[in-house]
MIKOLTI-602910 format. One record per residue: x, y, z of N, C-alpha, C, O in turn; residue in one letter. Coordinates in Angstrom, 2 decimals, decimal comma. Layout:
<recs>
+---------+---------+---------+---------+---------+---------+---------+---------+---------+---------+---------+---------+------+
!   neast !  nnorth !     nup !  caeast ! canorth !    caup !   ceast !  cnorth !     cup !   oeast !  onorth !     oup ! code !
+---------+---------+---------+---------+---------+---------+---------+---------+---------+---------+---------+---------+------+
!       X !       Y !       Z !       X !       Y !       Z !       X !       Y !       Z !       X !       Y !       Z !    A !
...
+---------+---------+---------+---------+---------+---------+---------+---------+---------+---------+---------+---------+------+
</recs>
This chain:
<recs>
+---------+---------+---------+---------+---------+---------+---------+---------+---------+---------+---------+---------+------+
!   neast !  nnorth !     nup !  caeast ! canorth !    caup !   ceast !  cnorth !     cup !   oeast !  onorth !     oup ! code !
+---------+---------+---------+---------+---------+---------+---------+---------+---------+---------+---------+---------+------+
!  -32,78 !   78,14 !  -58,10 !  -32,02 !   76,95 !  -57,84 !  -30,54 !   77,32 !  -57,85 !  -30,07 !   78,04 !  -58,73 !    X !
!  -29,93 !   76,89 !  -56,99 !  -28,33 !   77,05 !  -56,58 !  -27,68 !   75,93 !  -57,00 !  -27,87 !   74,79 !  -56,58 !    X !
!  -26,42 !   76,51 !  -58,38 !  -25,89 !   74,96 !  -58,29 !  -24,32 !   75,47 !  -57,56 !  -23,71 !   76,53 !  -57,68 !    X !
!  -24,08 !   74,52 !  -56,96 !  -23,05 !   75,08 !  -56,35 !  -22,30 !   73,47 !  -55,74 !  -23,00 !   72,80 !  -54,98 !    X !
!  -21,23 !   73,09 !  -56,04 !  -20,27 !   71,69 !  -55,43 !  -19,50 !   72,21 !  -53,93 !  -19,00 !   71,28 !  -53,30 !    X !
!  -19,39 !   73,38 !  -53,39 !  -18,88 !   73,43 !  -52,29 !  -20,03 !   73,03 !  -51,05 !  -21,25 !   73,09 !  -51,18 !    X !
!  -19,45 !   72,71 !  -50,10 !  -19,91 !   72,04 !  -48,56 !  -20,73 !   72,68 !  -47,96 !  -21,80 !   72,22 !  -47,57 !    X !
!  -20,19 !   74,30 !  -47,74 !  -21,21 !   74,99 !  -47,60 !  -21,21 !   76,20 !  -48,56 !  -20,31 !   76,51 !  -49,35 !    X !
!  -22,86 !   77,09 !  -48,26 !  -22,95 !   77,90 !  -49,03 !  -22,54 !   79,06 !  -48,90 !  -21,56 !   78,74 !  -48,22 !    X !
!  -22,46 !   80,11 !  -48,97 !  -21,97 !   81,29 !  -48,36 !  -22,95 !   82,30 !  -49,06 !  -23,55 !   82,04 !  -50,11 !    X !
!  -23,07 !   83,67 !  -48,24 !  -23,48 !   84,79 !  -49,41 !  -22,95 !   84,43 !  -50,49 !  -23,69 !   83,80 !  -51,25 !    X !
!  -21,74 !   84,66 !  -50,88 !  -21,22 !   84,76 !  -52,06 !  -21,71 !   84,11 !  -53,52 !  -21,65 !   84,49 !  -54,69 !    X !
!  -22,32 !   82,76 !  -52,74 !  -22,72 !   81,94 !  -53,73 !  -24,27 !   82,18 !  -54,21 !  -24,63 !   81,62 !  -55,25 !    X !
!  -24,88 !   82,72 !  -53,74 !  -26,43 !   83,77 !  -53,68 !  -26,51 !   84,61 !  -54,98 !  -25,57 !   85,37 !  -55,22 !    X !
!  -27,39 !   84,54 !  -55,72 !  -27,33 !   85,67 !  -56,80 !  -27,76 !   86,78 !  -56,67 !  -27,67 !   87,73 !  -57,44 !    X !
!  -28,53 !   86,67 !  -55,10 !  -28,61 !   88,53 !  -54,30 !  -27,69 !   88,77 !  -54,12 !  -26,73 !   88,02 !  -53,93 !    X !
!  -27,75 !   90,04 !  -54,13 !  -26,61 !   91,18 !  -53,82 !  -27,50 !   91,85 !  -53,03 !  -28,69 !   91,89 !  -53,34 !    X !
!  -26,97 !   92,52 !  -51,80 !  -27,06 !   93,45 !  -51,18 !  -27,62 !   94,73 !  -51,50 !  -26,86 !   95,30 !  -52,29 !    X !
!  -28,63 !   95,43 !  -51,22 !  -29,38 !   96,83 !  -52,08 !  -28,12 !   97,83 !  -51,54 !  -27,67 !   98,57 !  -52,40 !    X !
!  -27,43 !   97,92 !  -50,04 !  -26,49 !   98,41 !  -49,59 !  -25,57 !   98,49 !  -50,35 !  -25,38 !   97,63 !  -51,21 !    X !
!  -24,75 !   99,59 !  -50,19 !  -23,34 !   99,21 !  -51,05 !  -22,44 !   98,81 !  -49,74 !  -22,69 !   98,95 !  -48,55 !    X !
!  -21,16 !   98,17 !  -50,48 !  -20,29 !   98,02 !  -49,18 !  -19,49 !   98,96 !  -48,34 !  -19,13 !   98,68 !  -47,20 !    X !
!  -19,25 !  100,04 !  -48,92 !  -18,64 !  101,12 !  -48,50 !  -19,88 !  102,26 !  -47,39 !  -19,31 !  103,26 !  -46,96 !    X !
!  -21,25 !  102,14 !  -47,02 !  -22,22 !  102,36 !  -46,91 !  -21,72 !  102,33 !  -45,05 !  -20,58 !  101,96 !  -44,76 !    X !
!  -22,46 !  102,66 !  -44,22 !  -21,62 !  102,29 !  -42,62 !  -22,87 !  101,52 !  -42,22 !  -23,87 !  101,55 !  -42,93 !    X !
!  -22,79 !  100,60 !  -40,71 !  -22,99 !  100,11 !  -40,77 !  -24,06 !  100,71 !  -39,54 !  -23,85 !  101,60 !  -38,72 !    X !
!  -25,24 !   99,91 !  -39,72 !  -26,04 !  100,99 !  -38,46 !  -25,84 !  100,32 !  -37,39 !  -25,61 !   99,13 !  -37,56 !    X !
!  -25,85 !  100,89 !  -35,89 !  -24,88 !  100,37 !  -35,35 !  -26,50 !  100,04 !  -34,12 !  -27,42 !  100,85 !  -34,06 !    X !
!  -26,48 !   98,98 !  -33,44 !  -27,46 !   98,33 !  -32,87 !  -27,37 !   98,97 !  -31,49 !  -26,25 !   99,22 !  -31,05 !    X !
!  -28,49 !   99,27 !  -30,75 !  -28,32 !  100,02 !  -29,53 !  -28,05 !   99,16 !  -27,95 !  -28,46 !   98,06 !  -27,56 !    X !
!  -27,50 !   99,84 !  -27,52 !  -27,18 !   98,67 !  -26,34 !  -28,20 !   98,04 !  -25,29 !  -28,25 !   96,93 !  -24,77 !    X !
!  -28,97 !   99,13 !  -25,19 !  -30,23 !   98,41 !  -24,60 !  -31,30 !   97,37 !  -25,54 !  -31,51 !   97,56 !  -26,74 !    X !
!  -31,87 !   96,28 !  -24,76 !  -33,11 !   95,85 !  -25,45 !  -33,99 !   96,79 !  -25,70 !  -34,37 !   97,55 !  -24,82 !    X !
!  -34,61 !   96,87 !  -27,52 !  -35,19 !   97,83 !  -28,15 !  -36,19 !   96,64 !  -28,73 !  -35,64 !   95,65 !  -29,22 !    X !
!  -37,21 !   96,68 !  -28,69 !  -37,99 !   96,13 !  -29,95 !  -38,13 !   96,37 !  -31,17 !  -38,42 !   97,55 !  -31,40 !    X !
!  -38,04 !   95,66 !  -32,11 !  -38,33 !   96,16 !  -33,42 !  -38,95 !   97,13 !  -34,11 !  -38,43 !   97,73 !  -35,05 !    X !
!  -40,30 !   97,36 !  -33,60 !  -41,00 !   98,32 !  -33,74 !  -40,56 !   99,69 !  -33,27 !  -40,66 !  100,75 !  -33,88 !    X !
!  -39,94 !   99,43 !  -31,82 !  -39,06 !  100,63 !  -31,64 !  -37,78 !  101,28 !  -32,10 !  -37,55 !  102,49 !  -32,03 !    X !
!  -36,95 !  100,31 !  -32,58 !  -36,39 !  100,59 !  -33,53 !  -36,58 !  101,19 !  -34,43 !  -35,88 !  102,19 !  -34,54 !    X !
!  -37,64 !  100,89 !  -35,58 !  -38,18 !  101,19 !  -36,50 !  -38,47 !  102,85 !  -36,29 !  -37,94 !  103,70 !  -37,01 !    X !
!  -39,54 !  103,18 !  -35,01 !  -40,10 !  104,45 !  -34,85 !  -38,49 !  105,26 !  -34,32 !  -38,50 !  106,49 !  -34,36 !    X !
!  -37,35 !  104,67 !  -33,92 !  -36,08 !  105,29 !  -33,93 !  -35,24 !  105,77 !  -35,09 !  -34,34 !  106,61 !  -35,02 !    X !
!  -35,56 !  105,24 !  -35,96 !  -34,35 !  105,21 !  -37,45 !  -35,93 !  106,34 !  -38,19 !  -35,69 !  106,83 !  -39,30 !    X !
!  -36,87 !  106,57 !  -37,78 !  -37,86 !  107,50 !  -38,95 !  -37,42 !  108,70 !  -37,95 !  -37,07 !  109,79 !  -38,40 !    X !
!  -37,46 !  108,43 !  -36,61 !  -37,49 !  109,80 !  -36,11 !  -35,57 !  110,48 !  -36,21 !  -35,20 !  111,56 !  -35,75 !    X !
!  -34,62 !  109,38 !  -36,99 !  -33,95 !  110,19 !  -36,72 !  -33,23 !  111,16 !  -38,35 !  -32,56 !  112,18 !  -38,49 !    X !
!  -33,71 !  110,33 !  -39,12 !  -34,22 !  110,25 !  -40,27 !  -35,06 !  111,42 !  -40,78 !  -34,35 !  112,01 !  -41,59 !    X !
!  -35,81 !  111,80 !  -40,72 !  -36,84 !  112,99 !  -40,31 !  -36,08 !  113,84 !  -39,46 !  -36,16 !  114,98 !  -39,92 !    X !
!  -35,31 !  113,81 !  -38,33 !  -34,19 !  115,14 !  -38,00 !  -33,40 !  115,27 !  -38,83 !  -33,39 !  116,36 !  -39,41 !    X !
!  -32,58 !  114,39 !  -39,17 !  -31,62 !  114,95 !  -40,46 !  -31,92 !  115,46 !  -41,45 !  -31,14 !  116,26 !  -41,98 !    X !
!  -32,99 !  115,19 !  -41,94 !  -33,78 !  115,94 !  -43,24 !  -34,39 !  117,52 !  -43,05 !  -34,48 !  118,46 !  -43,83 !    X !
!  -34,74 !  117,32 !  -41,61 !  -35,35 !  118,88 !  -40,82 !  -36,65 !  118,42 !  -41,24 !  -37,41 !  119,31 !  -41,63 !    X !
!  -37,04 !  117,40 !  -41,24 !  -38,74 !  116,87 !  -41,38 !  -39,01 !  116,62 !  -42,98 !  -40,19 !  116,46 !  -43,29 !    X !
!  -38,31 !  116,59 !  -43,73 !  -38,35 !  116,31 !  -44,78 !  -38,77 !  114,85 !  -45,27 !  -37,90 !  114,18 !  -45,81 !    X !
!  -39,87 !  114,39 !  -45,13 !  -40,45 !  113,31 !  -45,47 !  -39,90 !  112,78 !  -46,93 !  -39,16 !  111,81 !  -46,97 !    X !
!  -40,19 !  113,29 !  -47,81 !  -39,35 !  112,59 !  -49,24 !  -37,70 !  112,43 !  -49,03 !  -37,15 !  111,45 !  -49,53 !    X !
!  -37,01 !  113,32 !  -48,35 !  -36,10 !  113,22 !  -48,50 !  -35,69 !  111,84 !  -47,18 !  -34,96 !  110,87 !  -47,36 !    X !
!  -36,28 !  112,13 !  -46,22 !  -36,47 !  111,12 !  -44,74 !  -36,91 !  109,52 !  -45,70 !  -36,43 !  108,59 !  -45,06 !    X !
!  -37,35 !  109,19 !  -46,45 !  -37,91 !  108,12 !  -46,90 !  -36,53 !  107,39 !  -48,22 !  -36,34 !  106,24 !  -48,60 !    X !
!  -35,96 !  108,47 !  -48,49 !  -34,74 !  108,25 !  -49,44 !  -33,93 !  107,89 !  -48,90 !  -33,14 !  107,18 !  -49,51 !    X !
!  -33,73 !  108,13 !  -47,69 !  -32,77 !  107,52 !  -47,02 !  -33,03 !  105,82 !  -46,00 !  -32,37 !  104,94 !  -45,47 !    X !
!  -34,01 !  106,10 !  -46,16 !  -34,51 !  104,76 !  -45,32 !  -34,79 !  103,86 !  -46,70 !  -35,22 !  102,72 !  -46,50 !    X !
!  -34,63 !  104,21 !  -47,84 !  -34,71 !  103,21 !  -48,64 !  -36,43 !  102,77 !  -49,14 !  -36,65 !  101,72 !  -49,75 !    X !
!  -37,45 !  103,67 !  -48,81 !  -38,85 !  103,42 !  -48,52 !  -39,43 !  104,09 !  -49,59 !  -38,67 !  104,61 !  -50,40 !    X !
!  -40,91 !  104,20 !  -49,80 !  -40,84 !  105,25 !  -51,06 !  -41,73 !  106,38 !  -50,05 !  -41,50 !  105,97 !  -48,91 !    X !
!  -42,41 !  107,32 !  -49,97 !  -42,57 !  108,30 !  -49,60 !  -44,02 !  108,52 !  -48,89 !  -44,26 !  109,32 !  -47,99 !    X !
!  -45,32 !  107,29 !  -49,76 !  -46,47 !  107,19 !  -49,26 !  -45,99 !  105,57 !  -48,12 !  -46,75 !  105,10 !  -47,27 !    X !
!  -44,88 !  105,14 !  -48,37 !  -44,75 !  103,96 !  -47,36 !  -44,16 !  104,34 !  -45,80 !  -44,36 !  103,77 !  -44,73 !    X !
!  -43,34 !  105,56 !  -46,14 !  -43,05 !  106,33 !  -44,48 !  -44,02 !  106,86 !  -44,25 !  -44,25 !  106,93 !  -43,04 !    X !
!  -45,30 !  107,63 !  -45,37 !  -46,45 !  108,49 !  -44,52 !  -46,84 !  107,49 !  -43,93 !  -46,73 !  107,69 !  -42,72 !    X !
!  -47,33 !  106,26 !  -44,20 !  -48,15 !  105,03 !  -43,70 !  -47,80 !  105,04 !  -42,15 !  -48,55 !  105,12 !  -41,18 !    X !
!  -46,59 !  104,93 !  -42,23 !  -45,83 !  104,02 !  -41,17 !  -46,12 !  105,10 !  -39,91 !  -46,53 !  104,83 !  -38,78 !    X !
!  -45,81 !  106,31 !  -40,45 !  -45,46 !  107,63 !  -39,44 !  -47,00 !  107,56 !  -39,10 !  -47,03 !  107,45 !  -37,88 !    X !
!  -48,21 !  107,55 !  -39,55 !  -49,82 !  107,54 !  -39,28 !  -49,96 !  106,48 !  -38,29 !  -50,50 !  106,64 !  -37,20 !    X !
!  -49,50 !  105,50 !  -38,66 !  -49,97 !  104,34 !  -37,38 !  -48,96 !  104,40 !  -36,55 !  -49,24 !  103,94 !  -35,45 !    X !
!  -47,74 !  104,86 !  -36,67 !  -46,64 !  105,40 !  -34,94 !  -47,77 !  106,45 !  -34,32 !  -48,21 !  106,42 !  -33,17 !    X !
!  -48,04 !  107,13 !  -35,09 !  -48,90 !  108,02 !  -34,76 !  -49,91 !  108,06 !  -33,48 !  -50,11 !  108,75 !  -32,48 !    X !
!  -50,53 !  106,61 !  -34,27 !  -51,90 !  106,10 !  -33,79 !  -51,48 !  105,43 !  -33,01 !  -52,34 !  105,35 !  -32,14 !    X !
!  -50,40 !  104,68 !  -32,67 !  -50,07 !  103,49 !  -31,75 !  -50,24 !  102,39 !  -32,38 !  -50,17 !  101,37 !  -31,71 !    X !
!  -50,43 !  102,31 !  -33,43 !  -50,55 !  100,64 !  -33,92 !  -49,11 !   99,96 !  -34,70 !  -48,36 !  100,65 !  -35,40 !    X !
!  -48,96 !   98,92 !  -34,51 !  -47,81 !   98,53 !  -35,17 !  -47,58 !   98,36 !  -36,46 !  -47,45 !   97,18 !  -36,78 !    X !
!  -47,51 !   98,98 !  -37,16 !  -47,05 !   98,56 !  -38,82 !  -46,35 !   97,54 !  -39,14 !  -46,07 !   97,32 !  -40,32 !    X !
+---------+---------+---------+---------+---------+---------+---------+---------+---------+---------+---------+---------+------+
</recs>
């Protein structure tokens, strides 16, 4: 429950906070129409290059835990959508 007397609400007034920090950059959205899912199989595969295939370390950065990118990477795999 929010108690709050202003008009409107803002983040600010939210008792989430952001898992991001603010100083963090910002990922930057691609110019073509991408679907979500493709997206998704974009940020593991690039994620997984920066690491040099490093799955634990590829999953630390995506914020995921390590059996939740194997998951994900098995059904890109397979073609199914996670």
């Amino acid at each position: 429950m929010i108690f709050e007397d202003a008009p409107l609400i803002s983040a600010d007034h939210l008792p989430i906070r952001p898992s991001v920090p603010p100083s963090a950059p910002a990922a930057a959205l691609p110019a073509e129409t991408m679907s979500l899912s493709e997206a998704e199989r974009a940020l593991v595969a690039r994620a997984l290059d920066q690491t040099k295939g490093n799955v634990s370390q590829a999953a630390k950065i995506l914020g995921v835990s390590r059996d939740t990118l194997r998951y994900k990477m098995k059904k890109m795999r397979e073609g199914s959508v996670a």
